[in-house]
C-alpha positions in Angstrom: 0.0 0.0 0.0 1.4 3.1 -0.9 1.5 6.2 1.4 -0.2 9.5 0.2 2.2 12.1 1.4 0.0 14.3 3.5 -0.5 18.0 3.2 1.1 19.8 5.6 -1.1 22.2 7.8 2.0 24.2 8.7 2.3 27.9 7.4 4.7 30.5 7.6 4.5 33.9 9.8 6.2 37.0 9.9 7.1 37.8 12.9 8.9 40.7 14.4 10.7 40.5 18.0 12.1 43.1 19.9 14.8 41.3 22.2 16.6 43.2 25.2 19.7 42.3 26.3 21.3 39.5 27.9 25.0 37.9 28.6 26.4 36.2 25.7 23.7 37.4 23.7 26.4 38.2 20.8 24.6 42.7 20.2 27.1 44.8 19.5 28.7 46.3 22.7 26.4 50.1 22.9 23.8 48.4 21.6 20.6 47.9 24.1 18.7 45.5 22.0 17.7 44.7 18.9 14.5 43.9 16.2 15.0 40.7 14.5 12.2 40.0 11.3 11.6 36.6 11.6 10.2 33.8 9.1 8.3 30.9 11.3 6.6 27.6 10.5 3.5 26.5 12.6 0.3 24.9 12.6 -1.0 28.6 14.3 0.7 31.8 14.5 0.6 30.9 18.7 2.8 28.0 17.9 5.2 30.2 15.3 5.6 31.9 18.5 6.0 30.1 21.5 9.1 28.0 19.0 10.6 31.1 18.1 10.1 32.4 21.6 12.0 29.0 22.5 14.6 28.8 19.9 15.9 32.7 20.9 16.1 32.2 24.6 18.3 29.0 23.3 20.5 31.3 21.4 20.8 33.3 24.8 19.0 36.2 23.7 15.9 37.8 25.8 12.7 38.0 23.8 10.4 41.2 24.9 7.8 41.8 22.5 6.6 39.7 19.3 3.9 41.1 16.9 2.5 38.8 14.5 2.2 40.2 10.8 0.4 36.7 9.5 1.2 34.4 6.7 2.1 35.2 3.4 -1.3 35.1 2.1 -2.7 37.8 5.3 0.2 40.1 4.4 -0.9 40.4 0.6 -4.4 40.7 1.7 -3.3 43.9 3.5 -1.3 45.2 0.4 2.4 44.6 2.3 4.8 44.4 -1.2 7.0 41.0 -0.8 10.5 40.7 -2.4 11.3 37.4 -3.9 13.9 36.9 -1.1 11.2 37.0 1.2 9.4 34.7 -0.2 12.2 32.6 -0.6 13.2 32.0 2.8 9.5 31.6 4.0 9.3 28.5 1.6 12.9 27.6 3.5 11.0 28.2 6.8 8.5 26.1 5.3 10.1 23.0 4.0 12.4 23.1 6.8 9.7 23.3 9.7 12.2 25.9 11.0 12.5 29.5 12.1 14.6 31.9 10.2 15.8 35.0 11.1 15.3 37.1 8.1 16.7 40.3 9.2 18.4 42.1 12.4 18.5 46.1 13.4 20.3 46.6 16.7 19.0 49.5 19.0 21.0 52.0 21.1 20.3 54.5 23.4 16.9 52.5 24.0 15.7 53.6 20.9 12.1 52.0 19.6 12.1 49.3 16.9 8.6 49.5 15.1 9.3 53.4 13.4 12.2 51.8 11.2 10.7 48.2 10.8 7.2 48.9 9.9 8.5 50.7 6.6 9.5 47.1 5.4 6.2 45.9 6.3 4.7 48.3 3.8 
């Protein structure tokens, strides 16, 4: 009997996470934190979180804040413009069931994330 390859109910999110700082988390010395863009596999967006939420405290950095910007399909619902390399590494994220850090913008001076990041969003 042959096996039908399932479809997988895993999608890809876009996450963004603001991470603070921590020893050994490898920022820049000056640098207070840091906005990493982040491409995540899960059966929910809940679960896209709680493993990247995992996988970064693993890496030794301190997670703060996550905001959820959907999958692929929510973000071109809302008219966000996706580059090919975007789209590239979600189908990595995808075929990988992994978490990829897409992108990283260290802070100083405590400065806020979102004004920079939510331009690529657009």
């Amino acid at each position: 009997m042959d096996k039908v390859k399932k479809k997988s109910r895993q999608q890809v999110y876009t996450l963004l996470v603001q991470v603070g700082r921590k020893d050994g988390d490898g920022l820049p010395k000056g640098a207070t934190g840091a906005a990493l863009m982040i491409y995540a596999s899960g059966i929910d967006e809940a679960e896209a979180v709680r493993e990247t939420v995992a996988i970064l405290k693993q890496a030794d950095l301190a997670p703060l804040d996550v905001t959820g910007y959907g999958t692929l399909e929510e973000r071109e619902a809302q008219g966000h413009e996706i580059t090919d390399d975007e789209r590239s590494l979600m189908e990595r994220a995808l075929e990988e069931n992994s978490v990829i850090v897409a992108h990283m913008t260290e802070f100083y001076n405590g400065e806020e994330s979102l004004s920079a990041d939510d331009e690529s969003m657009n």
